[in-house]
Biotite code that builds the C-alpha atoms (Angstrom):
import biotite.structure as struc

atoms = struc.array([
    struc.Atom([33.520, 62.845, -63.437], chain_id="A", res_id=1, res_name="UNK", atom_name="CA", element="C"),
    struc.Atom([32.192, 62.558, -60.043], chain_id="A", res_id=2, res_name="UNK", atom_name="CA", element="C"),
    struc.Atom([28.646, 61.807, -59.954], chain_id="A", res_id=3, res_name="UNK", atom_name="CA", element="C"),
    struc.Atom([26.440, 61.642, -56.980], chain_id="A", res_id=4, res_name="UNK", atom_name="CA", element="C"),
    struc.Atom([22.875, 59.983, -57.581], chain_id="A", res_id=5, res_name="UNK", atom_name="CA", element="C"),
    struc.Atom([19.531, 59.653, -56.039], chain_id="A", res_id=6, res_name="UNK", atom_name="CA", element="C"),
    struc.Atom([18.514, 57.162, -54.545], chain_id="A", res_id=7, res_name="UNK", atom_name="CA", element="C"),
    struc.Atom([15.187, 56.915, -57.447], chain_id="A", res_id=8, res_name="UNK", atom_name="CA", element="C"),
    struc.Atom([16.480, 54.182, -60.115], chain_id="A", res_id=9, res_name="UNK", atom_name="CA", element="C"),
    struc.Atom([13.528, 55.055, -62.239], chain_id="A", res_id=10, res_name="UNK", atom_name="CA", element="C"),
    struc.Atom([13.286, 59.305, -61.926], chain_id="A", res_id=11, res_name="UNK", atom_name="CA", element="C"),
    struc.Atom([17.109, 60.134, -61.438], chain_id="A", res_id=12, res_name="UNK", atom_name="CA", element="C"),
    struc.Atom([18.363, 62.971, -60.064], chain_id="A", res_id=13, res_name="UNK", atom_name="CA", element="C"),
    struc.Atom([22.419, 63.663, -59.738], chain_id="A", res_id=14, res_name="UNK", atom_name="CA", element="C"),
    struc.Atom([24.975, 66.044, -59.471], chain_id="A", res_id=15, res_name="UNK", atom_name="CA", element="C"),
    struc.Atom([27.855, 65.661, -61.012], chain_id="A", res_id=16, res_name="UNK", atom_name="CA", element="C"),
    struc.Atom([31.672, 67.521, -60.641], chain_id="A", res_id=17, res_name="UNK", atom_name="CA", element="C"),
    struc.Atom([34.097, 67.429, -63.116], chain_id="A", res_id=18, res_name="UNK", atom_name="CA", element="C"),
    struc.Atom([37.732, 68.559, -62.941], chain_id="A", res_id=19, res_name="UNK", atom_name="CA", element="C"),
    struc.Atom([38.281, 71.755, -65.745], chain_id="A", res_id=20, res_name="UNK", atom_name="CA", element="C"),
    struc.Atom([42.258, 72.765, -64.799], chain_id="A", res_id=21, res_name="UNK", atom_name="CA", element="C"),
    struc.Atom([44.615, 74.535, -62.370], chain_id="A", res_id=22, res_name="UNK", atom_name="CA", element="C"),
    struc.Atom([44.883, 78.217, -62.387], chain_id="A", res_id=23, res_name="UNK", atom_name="CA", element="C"),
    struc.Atom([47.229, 80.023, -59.801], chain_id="A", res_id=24, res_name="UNK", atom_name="CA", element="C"),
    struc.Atom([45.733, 83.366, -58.784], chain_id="A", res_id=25, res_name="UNK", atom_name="CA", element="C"),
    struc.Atom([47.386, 85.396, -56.214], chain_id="A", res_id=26, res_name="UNK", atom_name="CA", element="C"),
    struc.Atom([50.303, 83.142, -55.438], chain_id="A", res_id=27, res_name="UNK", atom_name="CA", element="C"),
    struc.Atom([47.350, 80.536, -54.359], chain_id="A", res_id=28, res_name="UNK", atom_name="CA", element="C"),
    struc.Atom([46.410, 77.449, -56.253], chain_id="A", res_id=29, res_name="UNK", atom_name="CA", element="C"),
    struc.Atom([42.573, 77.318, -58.016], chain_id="A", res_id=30, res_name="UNK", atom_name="CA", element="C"),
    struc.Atom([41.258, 74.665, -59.784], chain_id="A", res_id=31, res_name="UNK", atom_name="CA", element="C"),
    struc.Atom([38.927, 75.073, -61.877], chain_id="A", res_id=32, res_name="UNK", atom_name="CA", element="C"),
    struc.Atom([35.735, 72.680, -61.991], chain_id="A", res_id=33, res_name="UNK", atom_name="CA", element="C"),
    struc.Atom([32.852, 72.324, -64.419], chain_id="A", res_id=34, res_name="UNK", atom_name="CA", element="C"),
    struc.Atom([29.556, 70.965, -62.725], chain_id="A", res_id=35, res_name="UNK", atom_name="CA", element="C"),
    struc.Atom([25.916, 69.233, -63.682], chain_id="A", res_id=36, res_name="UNK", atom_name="CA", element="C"),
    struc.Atom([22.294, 68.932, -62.179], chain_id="A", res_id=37, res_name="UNK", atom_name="CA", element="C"),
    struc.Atom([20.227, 66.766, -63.249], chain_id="A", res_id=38, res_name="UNK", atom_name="CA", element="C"),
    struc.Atom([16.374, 66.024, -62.630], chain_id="A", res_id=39, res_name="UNK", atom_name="CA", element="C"),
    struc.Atom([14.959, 63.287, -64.829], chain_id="A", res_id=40, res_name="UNK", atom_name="CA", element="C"),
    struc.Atom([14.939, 64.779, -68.670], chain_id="A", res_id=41, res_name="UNK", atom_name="CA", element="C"),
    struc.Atom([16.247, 68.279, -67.529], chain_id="A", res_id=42, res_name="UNK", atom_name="CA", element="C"),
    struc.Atom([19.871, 68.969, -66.872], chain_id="A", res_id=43, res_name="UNK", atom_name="CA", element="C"),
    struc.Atom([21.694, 71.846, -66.264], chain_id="A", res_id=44, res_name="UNK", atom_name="CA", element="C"),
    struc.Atom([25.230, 72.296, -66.964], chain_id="A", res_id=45, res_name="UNK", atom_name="CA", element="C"),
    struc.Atom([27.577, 75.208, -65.168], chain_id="A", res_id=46, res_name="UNK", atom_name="CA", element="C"),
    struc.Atom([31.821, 75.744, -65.472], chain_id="A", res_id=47, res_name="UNK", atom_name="CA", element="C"),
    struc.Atom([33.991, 74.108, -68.298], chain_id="A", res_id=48, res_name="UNK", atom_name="CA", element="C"),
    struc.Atom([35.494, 77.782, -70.144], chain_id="A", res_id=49, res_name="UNK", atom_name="CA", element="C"),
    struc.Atom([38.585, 78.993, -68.207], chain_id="A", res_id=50, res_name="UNK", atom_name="CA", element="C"),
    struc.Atom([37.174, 82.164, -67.279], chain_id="A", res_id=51, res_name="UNK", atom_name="CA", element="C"),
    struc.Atom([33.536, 80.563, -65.994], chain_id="A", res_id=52, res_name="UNK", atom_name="CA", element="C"),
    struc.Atom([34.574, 81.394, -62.060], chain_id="A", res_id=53, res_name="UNK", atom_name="CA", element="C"),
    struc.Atom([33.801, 78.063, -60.857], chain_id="A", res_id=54, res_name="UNK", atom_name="CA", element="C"),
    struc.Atom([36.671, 77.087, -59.063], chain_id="A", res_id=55, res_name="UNK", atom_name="CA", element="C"),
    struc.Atom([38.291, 75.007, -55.659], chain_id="A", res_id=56, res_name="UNK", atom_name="CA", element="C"),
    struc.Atom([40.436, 76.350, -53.929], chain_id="A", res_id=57, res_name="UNK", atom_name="CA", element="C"),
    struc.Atom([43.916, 73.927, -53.916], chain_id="A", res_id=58, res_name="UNK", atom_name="CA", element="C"),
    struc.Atom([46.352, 75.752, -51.794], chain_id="A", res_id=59, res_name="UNK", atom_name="CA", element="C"),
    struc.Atom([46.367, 77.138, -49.414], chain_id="A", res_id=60, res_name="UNK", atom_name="CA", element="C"),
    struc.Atom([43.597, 75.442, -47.967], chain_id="A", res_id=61, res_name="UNK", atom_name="CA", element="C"),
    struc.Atom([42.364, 72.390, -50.115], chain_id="A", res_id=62, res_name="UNK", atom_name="CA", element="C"),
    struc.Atom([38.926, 72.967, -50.299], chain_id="A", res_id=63, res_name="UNK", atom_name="CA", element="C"),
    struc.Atom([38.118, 69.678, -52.176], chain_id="A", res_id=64, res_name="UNK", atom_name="CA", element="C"),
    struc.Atom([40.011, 67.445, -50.295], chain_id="A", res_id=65, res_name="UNK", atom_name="CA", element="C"),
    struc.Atom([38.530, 68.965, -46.731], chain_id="A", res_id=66, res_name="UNK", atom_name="CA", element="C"),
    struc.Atom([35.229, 68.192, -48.442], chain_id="A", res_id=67, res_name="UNK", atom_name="CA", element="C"),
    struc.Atom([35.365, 64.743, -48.963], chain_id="A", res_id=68, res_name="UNK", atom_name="CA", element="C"),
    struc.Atom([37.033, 64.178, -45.497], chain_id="A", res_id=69, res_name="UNK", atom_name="CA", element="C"),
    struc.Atom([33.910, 66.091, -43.627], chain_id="A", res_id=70, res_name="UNK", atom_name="CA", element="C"),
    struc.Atom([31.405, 64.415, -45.820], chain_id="A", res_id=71, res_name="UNK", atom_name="CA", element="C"),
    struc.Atom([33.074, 60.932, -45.072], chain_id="A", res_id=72, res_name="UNK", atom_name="CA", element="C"),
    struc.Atom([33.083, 62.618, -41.220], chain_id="A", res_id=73, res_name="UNK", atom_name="CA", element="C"),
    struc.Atom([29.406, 63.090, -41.719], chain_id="A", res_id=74, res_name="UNK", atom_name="CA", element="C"),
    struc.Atom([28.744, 59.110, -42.865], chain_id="A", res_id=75, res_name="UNK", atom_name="CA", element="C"),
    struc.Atom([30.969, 57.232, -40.168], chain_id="A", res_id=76, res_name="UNK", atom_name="CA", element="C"),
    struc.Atom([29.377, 59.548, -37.448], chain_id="A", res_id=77, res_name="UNK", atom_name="CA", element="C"),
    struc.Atom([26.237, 59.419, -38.431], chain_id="A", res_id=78, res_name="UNK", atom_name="CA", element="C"),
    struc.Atom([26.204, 63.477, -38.107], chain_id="A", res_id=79, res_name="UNK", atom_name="CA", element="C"),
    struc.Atom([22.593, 65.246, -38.672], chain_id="A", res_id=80, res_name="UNK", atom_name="CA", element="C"),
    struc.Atom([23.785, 67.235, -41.633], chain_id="A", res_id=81, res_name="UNK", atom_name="CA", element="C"),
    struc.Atom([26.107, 68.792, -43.145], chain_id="A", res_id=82, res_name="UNK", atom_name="CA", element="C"),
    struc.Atom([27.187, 71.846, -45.818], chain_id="A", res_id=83, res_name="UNK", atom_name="CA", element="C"),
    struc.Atom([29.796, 72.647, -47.409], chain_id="A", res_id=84, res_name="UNK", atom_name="CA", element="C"),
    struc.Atom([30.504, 76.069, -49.825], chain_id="A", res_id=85, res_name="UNK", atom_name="CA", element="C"),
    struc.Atom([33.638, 76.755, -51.030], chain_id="A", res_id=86, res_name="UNK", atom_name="CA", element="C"),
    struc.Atom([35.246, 80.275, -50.926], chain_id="A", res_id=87, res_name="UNK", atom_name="CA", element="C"),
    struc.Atom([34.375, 81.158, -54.124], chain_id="A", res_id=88, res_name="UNK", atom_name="CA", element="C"),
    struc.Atom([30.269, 80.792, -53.255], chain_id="A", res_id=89, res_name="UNK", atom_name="CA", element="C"),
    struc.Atom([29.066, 79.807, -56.666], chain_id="A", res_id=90, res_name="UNK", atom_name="CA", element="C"),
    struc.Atom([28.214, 76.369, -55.532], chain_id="A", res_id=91, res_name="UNK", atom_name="CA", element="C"),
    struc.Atom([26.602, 75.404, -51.885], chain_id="A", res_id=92, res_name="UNK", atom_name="CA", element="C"),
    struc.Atom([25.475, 71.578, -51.449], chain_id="A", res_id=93, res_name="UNK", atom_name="CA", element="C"),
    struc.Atom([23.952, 70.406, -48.080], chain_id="A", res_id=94, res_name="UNK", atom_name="CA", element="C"),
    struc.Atom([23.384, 67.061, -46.710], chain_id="A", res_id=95, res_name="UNK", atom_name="CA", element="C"),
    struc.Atom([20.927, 66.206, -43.597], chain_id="A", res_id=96, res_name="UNK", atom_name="CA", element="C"),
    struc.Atom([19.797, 62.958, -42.496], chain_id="A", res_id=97, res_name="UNK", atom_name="CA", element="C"),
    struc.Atom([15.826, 62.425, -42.676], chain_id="A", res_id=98, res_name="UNK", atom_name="CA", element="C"),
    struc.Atom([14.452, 59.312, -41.089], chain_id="A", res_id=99, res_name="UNK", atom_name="CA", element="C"),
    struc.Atom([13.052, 56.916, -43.047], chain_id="A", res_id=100, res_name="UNK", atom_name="CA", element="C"),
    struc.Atom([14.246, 58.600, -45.952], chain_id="A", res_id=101, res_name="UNK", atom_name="CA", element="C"),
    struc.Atom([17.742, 58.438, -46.489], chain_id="A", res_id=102, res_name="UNK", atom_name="CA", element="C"),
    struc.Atom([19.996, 61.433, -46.955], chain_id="A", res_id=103, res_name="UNK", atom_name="CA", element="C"),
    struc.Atom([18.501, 64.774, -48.727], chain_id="A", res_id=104, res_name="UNK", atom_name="CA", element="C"),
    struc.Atom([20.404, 66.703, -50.743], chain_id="A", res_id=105, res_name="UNK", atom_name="CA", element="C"),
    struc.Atom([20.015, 69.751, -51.691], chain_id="A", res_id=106, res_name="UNK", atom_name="CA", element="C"),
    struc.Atom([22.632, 72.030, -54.199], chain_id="A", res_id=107, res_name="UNK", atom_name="CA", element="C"),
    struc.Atom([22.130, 75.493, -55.096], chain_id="A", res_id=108, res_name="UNK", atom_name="CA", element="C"),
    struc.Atom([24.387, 77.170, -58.052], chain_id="A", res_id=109, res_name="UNK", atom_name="CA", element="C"),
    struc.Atom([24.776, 80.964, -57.963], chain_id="A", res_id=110, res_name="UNK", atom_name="CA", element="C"),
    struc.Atom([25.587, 81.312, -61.639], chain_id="A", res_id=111, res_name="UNK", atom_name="CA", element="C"),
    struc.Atom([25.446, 84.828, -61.417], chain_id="A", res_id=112, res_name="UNK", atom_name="CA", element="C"),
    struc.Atom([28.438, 85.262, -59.347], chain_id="A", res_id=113, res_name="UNK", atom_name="CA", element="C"),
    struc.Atom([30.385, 82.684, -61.304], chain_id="A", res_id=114, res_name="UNK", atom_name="CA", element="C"),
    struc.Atom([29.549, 85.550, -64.089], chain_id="A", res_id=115, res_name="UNK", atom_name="CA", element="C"),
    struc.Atom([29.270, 88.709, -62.524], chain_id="A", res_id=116, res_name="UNK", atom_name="CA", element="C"),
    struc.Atom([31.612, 88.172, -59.603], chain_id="A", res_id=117, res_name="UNK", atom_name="CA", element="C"),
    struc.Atom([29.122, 89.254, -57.731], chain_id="A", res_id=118, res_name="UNK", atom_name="CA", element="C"),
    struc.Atom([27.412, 86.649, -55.100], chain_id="A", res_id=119, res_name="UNK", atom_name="CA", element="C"),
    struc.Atom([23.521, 87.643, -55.267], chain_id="A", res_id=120, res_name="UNK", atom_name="CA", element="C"),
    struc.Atom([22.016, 84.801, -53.099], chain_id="A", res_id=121, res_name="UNK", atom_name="CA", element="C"),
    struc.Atom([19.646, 83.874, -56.430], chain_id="A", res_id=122, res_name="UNK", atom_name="CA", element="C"),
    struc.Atom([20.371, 80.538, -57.223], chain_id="A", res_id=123, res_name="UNK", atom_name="CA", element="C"),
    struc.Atom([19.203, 77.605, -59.273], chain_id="A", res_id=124, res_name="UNK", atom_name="CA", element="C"),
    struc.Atom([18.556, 74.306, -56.842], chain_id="A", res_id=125, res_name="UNK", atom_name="CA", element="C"),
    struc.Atom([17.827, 70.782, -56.460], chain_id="A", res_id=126, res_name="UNK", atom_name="CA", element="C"),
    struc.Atom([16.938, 68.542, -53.981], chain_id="A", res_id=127, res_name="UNK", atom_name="CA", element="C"),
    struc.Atom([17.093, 64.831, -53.741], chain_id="A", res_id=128, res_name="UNK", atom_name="CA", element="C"),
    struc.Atom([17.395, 61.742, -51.539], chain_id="A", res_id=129, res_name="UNK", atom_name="CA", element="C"),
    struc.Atom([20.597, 58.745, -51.728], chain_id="A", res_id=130, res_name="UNK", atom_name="CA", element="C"),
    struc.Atom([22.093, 56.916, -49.358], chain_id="A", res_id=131, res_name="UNK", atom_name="CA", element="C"),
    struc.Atom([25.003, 56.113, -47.551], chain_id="A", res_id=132, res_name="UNK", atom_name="CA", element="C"),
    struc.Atom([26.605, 53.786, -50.275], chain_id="A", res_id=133, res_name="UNK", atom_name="CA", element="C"),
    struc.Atom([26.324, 56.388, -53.589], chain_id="A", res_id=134, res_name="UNK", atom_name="CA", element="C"),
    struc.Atom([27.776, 59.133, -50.658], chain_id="A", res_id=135, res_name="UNK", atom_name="CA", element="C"),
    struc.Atom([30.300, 56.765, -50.243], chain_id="A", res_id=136, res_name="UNK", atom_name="CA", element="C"),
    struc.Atom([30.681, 56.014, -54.038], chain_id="A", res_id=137, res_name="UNK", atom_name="CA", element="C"),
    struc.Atom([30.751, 59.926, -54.651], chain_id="A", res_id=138, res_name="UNK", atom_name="CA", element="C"),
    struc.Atom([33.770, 60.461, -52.206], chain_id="A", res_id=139, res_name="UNK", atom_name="CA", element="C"),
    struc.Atom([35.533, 57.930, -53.706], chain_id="A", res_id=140, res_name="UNK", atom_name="CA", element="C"),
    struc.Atom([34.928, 59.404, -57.464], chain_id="A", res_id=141, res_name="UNK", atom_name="CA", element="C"),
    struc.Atom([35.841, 63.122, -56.074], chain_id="A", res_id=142, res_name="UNK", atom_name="CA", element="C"),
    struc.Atom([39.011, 61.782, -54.502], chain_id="A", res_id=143, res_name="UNK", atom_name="CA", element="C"),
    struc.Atom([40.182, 60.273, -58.226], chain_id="A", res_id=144, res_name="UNK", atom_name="CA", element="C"),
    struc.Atom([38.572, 62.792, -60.239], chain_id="A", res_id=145, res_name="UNK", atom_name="CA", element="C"),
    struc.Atom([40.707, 66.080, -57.927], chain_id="A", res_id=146, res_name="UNK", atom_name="CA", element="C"),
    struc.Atom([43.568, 63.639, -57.156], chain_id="A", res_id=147, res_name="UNK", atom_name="CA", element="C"),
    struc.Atom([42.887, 64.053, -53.009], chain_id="A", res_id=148, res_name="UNK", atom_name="CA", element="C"),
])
């Protein structure tokens, strides 16, 4: 599991992405991912069943492994933000820099088009502050955890 934390020891926040599977679709290569957000005592878990609709696309275009090179882009440049959504828009996470503060995070999770297949722009969110080193951390647990 791939697990990016806030930058709070004592009130932690996280998200969290977890490999579920391949499924080809289309002559193209899916995978399938389950995912977590967490806010002190409440957590909120999306993904895991096959048919859930939370999914990366592998090939043609490897969604996951673009993402951890353009959020690795975004540390060693020292880029003002950043967001990534991949093509199947149940999951959008954005990073901007905010000085004095760190990093903010924020992830929004359309669940409703992971089960509807329709996107409806309603989403759960969170938003959180980390730094440079869990970022760092994260990429290197997404990289294992999708084998990029």
């Amino acid at each position: 599991m791939a697990k990016l934390l806030s930058e709070d020891e004592e009130f932690i926040s996280f998200l969290a992405l977890n490999s579920t599977g391949h499924e080809i679709k289309n002559e193209q290569l899916w995978q399938g991912y389950a995912l977590e957000i967490c806010n002190g005592p409440i957590s909120l878990k999306y993904g895991g069943a096959k048919d859930d609709g939370y999914l990366f696309c592998r090939q043609p275009k490897d969604e996951i492994k673009m993402f951890c090179q353009n959020l690795q882009t975004f540390l060693d440049n020292g880029m003002q933000s950043f967001q990534f959504e991949p093509s199947e828009p149940s999951l959008e996470l954005s990073f901007e820099r905010v000085e004095s503060f760190g990093v903010k995070v924020s992830v929004f999770v359309d669940d409703g088009n992971a089960s509807s297949a329709i996107a409806r722009w309603d989403a759960f969110g969170l938003r959180f502050f980390t730094t440079n080193a869990k970022i760092e951390h994260f990429i290197n647990e997404l990289k294992s955890e999708f084998a990029c």
